[in-house]
mmCIF file of the C-alpha atoms, coordinates in Angstrom:
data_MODEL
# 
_entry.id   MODEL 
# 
loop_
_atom_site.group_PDB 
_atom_site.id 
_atom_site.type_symbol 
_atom_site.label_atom_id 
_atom_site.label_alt_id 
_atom_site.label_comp_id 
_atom_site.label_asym_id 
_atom_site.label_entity_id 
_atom_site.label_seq_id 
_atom_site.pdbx_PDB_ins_code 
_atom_site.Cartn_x 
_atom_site.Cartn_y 
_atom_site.Cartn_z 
_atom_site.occupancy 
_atom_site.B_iso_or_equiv 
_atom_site.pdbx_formal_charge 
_atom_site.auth_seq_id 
_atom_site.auth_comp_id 
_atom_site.auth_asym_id 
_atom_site.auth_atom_id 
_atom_site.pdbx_PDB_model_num 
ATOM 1   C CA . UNK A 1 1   ? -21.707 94.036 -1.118 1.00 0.00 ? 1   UNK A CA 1 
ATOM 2   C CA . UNK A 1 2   ? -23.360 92.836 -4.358 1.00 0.00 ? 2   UNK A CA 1 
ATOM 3   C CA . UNK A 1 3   ? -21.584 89.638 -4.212 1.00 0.00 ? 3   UNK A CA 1 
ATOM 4   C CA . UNK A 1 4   ? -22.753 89.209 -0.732 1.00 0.00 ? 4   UNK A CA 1 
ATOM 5   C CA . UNK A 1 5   ? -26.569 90.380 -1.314 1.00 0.00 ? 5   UNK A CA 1 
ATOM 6   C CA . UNK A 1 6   ? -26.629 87.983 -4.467 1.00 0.00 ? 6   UNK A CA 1 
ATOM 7   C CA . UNK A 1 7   ? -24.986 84.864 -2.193 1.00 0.00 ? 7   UNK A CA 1 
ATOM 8   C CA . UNK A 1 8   ? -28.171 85.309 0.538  1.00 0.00 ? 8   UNK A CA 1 
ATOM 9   C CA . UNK A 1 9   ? -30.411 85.755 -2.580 1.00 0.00 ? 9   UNK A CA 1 
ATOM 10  C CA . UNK A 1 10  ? -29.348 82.364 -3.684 1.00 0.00 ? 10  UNK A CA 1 
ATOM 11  C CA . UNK A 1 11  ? -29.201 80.357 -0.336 1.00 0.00 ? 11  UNK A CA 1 
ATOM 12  C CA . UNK A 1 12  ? -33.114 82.168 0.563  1.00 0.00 ? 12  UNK A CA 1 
ATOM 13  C CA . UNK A 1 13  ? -34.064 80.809 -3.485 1.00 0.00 ? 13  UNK A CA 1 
ATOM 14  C CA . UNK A 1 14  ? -32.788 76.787 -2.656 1.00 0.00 ? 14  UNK A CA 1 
ATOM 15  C CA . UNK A 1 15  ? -35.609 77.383 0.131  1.00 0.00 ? 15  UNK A CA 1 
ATOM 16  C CA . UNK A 1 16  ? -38.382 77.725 -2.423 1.00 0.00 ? 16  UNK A CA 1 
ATOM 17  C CA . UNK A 1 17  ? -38.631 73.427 -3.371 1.00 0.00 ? 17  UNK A CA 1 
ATOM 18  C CA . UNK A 1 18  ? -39.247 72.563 -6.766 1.00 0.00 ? 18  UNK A CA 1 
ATOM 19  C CA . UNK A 1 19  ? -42.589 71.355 -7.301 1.00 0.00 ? 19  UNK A CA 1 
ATOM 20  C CA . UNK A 1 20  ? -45.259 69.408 -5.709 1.00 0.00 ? 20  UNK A CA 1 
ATOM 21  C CA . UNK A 1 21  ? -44.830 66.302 -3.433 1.00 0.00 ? 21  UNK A CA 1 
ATOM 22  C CA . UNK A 1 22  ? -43.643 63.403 -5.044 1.00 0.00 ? 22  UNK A CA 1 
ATOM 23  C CA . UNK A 1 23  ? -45.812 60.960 -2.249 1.00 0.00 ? 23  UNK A CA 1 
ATOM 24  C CA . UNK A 1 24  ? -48.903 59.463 -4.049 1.00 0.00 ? 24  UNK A CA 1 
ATOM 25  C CA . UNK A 1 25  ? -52.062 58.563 -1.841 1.00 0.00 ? 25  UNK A CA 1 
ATOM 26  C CA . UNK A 1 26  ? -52.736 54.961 -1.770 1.00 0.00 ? 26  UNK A CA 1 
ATOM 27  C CA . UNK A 1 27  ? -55.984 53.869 0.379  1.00 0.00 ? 27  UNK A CA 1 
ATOM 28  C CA . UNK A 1 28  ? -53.933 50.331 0.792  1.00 0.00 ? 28  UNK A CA 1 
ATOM 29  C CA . UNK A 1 29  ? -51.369 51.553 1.765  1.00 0.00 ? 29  UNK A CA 1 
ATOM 30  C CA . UNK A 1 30  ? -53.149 53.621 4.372  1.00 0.00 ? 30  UNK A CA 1 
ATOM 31  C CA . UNK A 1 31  ? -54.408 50.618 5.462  1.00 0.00 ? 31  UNK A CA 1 
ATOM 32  C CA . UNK A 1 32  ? -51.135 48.903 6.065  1.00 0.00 ? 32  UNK A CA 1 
ATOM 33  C CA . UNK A 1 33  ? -49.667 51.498 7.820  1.00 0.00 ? 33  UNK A CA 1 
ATOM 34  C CA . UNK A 1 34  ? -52.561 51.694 10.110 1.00 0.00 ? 34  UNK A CA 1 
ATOM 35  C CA . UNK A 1 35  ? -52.631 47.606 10.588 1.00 0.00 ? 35  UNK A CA 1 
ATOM 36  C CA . UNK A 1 36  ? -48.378 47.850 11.389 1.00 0.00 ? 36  UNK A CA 1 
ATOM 37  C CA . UNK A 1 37  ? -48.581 50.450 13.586 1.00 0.00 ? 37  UNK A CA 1 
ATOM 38  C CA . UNK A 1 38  ? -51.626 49.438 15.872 1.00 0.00 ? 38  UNK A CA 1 
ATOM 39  C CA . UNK A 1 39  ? -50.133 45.544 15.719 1.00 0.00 ? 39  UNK A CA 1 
ATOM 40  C CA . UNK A 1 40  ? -46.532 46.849 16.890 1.00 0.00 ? 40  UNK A CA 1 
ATOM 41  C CA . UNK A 1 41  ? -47.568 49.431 19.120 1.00 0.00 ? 41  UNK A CA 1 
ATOM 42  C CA . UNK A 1 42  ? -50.162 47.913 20.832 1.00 0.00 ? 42  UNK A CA 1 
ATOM 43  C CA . UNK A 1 43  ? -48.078 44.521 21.288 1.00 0.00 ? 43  UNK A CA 1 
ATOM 44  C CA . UNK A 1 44  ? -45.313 46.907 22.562 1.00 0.00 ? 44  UNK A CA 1 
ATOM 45  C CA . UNK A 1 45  ? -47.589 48.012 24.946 1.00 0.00 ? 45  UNK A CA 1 
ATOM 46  C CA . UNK A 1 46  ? -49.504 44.511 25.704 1.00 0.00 ? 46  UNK A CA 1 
ATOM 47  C CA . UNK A 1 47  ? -45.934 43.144 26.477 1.00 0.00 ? 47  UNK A CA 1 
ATOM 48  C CA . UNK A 1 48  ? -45.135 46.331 29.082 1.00 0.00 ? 48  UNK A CA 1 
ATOM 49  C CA . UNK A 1 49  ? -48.311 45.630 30.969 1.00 0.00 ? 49  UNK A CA 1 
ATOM 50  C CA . UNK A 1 50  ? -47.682 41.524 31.341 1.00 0.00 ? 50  UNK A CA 1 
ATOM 51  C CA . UNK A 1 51  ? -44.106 41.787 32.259 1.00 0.00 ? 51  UNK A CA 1 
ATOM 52  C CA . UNK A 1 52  ? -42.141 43.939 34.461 1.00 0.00 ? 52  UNK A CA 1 
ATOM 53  C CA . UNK A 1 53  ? -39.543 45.763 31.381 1.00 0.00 ? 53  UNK A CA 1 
ATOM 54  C CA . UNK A 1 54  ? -40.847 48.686 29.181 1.00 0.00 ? 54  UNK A CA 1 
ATOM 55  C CA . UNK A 1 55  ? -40.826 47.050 25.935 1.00 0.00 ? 55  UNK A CA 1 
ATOM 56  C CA . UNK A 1 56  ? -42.014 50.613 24.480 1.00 0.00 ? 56  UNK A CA 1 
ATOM 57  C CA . UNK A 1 57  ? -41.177 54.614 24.079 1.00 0.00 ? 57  UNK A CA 1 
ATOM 58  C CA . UNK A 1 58  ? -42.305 57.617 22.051 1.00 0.00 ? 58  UNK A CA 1 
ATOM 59  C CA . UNK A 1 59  ? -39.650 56.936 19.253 1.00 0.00 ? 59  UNK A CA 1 
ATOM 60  C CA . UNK A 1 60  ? -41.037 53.576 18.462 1.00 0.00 ? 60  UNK A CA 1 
ATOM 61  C CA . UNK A 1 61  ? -44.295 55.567 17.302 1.00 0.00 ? 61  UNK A CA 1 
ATOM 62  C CA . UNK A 1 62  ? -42.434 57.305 14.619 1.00 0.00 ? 62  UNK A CA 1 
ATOM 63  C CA . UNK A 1 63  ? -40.266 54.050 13.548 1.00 0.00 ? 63  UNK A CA 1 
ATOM 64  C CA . UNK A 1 64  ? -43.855 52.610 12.562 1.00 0.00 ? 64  UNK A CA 1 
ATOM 65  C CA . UNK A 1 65  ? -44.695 55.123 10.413 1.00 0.00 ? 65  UNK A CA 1 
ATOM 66  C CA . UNK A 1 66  ? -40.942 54.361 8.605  1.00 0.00 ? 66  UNK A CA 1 
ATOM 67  C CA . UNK A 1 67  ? -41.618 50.677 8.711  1.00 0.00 ? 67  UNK A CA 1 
ATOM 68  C CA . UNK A 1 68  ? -44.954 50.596 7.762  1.00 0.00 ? 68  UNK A CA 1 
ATOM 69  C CA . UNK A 1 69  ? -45.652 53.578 5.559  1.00 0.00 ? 69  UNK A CA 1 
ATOM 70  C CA . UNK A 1 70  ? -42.225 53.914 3.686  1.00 0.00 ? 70  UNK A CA 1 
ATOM 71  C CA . UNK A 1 71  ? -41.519 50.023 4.033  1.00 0.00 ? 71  UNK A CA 1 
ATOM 72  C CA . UNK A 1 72  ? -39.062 50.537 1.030  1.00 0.00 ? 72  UNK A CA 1 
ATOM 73  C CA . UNK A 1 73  ? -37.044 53.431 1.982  1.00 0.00 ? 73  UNK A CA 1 
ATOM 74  C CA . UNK A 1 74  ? -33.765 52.637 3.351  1.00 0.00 ? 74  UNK A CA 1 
ATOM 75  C CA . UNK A 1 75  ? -33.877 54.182 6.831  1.00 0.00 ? 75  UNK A CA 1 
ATOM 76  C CA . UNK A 1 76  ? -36.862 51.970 7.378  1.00 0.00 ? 76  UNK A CA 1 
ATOM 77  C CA . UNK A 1 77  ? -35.081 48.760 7.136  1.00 0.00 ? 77  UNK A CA 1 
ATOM 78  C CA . UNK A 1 78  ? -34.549 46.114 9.614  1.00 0.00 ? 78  UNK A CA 1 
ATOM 79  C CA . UNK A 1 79  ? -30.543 47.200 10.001 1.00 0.00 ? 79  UNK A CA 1 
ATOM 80  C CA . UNK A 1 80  ? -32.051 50.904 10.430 1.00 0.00 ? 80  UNK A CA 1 
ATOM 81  C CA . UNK A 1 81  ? -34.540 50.055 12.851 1.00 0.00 ? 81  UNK A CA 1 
ATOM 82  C CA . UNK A 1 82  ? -32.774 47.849 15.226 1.00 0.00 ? 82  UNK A CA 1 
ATOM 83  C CA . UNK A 1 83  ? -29.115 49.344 14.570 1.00 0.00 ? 83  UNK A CA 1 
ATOM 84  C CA . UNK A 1 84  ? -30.673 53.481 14.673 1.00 0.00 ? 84  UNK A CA 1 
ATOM 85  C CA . UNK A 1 85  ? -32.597 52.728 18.254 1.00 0.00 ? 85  UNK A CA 1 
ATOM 86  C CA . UNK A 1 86  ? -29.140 50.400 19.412 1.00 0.00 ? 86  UNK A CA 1 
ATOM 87  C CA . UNK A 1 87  ? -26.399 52.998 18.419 1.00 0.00 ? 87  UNK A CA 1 
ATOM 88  C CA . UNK A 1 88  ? -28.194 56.134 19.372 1.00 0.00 ? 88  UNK A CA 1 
ATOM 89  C CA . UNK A 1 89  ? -29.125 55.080 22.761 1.00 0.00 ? 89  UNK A CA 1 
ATOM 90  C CA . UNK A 1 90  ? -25.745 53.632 23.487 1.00 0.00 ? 90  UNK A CA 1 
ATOM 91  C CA . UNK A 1 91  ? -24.559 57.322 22.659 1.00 0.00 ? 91  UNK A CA 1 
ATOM 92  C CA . UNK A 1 92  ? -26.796 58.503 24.800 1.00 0.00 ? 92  UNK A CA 1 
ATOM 93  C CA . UNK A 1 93  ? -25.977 56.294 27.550 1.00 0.00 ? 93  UNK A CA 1 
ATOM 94  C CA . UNK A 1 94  ? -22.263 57.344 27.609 1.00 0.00 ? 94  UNK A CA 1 
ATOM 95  C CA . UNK A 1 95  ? -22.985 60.828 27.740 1.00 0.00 ? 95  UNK A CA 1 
ATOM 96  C CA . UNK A 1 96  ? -25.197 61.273 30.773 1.00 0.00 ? 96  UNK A CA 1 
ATOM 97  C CA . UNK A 1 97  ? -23.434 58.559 32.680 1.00 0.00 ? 97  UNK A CA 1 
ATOM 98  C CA . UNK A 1 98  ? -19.939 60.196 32.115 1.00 0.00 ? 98  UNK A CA 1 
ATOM 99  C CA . UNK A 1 99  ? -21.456 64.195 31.534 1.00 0.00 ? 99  UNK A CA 1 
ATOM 100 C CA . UNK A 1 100 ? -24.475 64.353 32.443 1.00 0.00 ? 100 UNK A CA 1 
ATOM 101 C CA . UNK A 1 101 ? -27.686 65.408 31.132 1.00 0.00 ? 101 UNK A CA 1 
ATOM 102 C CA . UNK A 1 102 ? -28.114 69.218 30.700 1.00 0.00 ? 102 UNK A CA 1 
ATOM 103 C CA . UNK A 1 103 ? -28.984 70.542 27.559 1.00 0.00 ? 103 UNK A CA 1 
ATOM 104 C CA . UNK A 1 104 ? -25.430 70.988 26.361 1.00 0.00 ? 104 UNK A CA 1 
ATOM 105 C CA . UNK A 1 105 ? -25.436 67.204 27.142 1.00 0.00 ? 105 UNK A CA 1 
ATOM 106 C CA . UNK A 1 106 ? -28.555 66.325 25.549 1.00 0.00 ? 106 UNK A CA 1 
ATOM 107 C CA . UNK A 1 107 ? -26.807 68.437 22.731 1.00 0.00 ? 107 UNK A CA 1 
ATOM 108 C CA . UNK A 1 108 ? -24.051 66.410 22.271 1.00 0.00 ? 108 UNK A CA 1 
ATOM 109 C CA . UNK A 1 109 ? -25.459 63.366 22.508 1.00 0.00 ? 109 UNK A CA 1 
ATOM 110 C CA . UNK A 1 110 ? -27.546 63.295 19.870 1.00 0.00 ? 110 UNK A CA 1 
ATOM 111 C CA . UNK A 1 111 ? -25.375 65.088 17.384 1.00 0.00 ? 111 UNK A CA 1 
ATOM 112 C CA . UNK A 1 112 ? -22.675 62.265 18.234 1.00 0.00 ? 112 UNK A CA 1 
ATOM 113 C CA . UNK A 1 113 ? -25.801 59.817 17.830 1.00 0.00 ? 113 UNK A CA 1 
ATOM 114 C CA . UNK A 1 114 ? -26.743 61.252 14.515 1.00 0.00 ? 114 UNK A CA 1 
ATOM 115 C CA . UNK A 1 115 ? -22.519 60.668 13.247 1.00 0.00 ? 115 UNK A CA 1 
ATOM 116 C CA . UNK A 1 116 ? -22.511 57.461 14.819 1.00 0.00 ? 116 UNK A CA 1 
ATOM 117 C CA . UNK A 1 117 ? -25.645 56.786 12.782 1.00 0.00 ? 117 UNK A CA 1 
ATOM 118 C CA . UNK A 1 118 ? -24.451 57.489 9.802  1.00 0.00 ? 118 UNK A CA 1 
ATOM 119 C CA . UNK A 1 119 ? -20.948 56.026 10.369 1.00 0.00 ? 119 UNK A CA 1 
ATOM 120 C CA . UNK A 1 120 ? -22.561 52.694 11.294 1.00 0.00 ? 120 UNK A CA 1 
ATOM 121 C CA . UNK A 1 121 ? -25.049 52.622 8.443  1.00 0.00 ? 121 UNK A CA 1 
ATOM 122 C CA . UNK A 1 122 ? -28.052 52.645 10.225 1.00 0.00 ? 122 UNK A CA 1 
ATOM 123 C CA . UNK A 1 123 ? -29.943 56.095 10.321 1.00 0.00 ? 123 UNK A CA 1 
ATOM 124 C CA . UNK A 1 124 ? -32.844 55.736 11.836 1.00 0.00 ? 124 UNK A CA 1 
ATOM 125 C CA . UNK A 1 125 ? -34.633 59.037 12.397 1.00 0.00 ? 125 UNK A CA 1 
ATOM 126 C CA . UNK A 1 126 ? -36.541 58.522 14.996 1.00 0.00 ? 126 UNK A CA 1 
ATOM 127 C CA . UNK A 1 127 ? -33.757 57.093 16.915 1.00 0.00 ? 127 UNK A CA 1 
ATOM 128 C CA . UNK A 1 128 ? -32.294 60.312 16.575 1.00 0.00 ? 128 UNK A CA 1 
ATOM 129 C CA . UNK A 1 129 ? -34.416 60.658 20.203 1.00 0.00 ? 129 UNK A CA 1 
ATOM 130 C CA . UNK A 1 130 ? -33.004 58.239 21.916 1.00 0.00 ? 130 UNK A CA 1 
ATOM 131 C CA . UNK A 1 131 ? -30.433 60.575 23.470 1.00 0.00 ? 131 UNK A CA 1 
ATOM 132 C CA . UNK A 1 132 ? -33.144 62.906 24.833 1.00 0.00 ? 132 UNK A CA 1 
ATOM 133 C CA . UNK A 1 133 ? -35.378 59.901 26.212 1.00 0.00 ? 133 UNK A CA 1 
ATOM 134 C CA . UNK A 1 134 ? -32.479 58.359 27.645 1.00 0.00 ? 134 UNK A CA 1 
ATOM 135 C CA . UNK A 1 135 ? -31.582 61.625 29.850 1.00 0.00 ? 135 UNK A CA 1 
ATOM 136 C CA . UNK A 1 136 ? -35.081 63.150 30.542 1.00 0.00 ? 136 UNK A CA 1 
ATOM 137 C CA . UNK A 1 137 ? -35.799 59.734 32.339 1.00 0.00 ? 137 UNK A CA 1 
ATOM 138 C CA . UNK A 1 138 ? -32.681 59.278 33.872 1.00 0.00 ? 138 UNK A CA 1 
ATOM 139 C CA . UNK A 1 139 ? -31.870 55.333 32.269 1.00 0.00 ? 139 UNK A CA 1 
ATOM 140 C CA . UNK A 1 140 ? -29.488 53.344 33.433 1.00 0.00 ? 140 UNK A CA 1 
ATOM 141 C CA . UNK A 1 141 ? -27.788 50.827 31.100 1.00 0.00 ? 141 UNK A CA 1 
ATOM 142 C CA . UNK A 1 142 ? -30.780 48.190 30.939 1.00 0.00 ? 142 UNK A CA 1 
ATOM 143 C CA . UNK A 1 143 ? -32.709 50.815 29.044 1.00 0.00 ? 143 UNK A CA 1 
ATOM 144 C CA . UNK A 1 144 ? -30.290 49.235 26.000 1.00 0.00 ? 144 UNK A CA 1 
ATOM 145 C CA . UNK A 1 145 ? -32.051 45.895 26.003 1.00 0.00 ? 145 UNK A CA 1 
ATOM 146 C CA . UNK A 1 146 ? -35.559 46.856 27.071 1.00 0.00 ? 146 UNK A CA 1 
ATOM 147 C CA . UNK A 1 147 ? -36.900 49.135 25.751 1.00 0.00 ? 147 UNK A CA 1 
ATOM 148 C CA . UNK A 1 148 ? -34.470 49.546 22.971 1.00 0.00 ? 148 UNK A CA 1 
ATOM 149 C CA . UNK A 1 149 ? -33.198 46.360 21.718 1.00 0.00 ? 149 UNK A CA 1 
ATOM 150 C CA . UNK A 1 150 ? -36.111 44.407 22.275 1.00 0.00 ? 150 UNK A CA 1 
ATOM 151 C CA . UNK A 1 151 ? -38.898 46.869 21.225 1.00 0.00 ? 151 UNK A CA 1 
ATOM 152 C CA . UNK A 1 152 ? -36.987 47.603 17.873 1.00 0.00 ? 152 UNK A CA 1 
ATOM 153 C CA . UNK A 1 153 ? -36.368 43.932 17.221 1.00 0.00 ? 153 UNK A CA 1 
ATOM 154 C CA . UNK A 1 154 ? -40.310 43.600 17.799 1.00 0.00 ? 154 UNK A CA 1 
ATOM 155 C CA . UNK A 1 155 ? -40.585 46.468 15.216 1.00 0.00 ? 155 UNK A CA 1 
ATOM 156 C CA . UNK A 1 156 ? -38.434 45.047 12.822 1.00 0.00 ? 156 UNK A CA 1 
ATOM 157 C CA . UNK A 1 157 ? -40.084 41.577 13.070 1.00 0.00 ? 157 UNK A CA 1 
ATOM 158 C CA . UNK A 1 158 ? -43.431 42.624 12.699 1.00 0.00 ? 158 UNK A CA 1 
ATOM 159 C CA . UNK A 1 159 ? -42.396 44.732 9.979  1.00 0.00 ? 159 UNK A CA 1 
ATOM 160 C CA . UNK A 1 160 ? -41.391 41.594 8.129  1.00 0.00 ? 160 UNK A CA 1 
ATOM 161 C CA . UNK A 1 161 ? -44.828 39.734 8.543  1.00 0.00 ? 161 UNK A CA 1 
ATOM 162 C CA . UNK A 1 162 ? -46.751 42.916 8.221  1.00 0.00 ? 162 UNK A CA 1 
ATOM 163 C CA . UNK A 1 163 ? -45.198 44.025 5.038  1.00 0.00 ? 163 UNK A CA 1 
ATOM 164 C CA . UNK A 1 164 ? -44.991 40.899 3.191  1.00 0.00 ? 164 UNK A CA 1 
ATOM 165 C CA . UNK A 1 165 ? -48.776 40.425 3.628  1.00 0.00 ? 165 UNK A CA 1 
ATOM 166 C CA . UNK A 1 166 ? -49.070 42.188 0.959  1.00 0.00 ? 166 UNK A CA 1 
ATOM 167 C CA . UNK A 1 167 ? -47.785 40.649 -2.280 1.00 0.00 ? 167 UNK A CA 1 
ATOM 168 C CA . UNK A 1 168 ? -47.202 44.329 -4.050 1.00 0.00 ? 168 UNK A CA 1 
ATOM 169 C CA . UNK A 1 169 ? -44.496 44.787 -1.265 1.00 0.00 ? 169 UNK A CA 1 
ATOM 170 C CA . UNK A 1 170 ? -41.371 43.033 -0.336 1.00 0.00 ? 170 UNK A CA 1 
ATOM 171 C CA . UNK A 1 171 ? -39.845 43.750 2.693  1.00 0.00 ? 171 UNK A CA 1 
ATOM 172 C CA . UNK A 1 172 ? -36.466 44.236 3.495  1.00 0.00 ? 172 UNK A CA 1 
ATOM 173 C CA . UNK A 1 173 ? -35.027 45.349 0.461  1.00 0.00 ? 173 UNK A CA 1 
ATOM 174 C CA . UNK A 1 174 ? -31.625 44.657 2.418  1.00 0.00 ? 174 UNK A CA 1 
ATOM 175 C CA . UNK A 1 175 ? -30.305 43.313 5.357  1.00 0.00 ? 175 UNK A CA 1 
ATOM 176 C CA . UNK A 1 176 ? -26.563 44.682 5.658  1.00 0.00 ? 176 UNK A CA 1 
# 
């Protein structure tokens, strides 16, 4: 029992952190997060109203904050952007067309999305919702290219001119 009660005391004490948050406030970086994300969602949204494809979703709100607020992390890269949203909604896809979409579905699908993330190489968190976008609206395939493929491409690019607008950054730090 002591080994037991001494087990839950150490798995509660990893719960504690270790300190204070290593993120620093930087005004200009503020700034460029809030110039990325109102330039890519509100051409996401410019390009949905002028043509007849949804070129944007709620996940593409959180992938600005990676590629425009962490622009050096690795899950905000280009490969992470475009490959996360890709790979995640093509698991998504396969589930509700050949299981459905209950919540053991939704379930599934975005555990398997999460592996076939990090299989691939291209965790992206917020594609992690693909799955559950994909099945509360009831897409059929074309969901892949628009909103997905296209919208995170648009991401990704405007990440690239964004980002390098400011010579203390240089964005990607990789490709592949």
């Amino acid at each position: 029992m002591a080994t037991l009660s001494k087990a839950i005391m150490a798995y509660v004490g990893k719960m504690k952190g270790q300190g204070r948050s290593p993120l620093k406030i930087a005004p200009a970086n503020a700034w460029m997060g809030f110039a990325g994300g109102f330039v890519a969602i509100g051409l996401l949204g410019l390009l949905t109203e002028w043509s007849s494809e949804a070129w944007i979703m709620a996940p593409f709100g959180a992938s600005c904050v990676l590629a425009f607020g962490l622009w050096d992390a690795p899950l905000s890269q280009p490969r992470n952007i475009v490959g996360g949203h890709v790979v995640s909604a093509i698991v998504g896809l396969a589930v509700y067309h050949l299981l459905g979409g209950g919540p053991v579905c939704m379930a599934l699908a975005v555990g398997l999305a999460i592996a076939a993330m990090i299989l691939t190489k291209t965790t992206h968190p917020p594609a992690g919702a693909n799955p559950l976008v994909v099945m509360m609206a009831g897409s059929d395939w074309s969901f892949l290219l628009a909103p997905v493929l296209l919208g995170a491409a648009s991401i990704a690019a405007l990440a690239l001119i964004v980002n390098n607008l400011n010579r203390k950054r240089r964005y990607p730090t990789f490709w592949f």
